[in-house]
C-alpha positions as CSV (number, residue, x, y, z in Angstrom):
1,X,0.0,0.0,0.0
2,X,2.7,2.2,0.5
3,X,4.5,1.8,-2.9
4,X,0.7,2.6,-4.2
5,X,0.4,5.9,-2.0
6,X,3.8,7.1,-3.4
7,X,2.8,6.5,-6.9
8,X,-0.6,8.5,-6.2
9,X,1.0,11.0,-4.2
10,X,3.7,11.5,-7.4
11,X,1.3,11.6,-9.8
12,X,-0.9,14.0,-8.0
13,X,2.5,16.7,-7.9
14,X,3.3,16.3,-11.9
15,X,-0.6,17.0,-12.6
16,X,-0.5,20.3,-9.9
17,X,2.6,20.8,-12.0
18,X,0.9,20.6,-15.5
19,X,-2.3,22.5,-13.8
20,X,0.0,25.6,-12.7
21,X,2.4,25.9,-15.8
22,X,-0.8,26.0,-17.7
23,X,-2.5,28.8,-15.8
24,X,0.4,31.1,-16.7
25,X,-0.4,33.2,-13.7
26,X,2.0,35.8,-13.0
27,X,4.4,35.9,-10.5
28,X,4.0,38.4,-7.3
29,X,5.9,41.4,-6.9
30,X,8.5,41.4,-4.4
31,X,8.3,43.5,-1.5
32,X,11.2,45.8,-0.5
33,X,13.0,44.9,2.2
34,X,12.3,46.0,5.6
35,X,16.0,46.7,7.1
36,X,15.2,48.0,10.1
37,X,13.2,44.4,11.2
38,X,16.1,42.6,9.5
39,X,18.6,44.7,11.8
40,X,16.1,44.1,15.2
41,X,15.8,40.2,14.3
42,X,20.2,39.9,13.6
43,X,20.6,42.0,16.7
44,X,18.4,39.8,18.9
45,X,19.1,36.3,17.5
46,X,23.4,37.0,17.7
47,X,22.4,38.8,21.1
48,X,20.6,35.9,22.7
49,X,22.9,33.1,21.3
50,X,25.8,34.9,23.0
51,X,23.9,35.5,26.2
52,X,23.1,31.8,26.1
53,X,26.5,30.9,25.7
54,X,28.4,32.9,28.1
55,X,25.4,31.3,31.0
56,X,26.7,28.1,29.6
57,X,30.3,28.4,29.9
58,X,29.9,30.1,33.2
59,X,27.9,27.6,34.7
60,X,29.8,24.9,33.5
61,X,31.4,23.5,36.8
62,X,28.0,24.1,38.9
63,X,27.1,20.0,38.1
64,X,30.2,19.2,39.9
65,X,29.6,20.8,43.0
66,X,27.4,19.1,45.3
C-alpha cells in the first residue's frame, strides 16, 4: 500500500505541476526589504545566542559541586 500511495502522491504533484504551468499566472511582486526588522531580528538572534552561551560556559562547573 505504501509503494501505491507514493505513486498516487507523485502523480498528483506532476498533474498540480501541469495544472499551474498552464495557468500562466503571473508571478508576485516582491516586496522591499524591511531593514530596520532585519537589523532588530540579527541584533536579537546573535544577542541571545551569545547570552546563552556565556550562561553556559559560566555555569559549567556548577554540576560538579554538590
Amino acid at each position: 500500500m505504501n509503494k501505491l500511495t507514493g505513486v498516487f502522491v507523485s502523480l498528483w504533484l506532476l498533474c498540480v505541476t501541469v495544472v499551474a504551468s498552464a495557468a500562466e499566472i503571473p508571478d508576485a511582486p516582491i516586496p522591499e526589504p524591511n531593514y530596520v526588522g532585519i537589523l532588530i531580528f540579527l541584533g536579537l538572534f546573535i544577542g541571545l545566542g551569545v547570552w546563552f552561551f556565556w550562561r553556559v560556559m559560566r555555569n559549567k562547573g556548577d554540576g560538579d559541586k554538590k
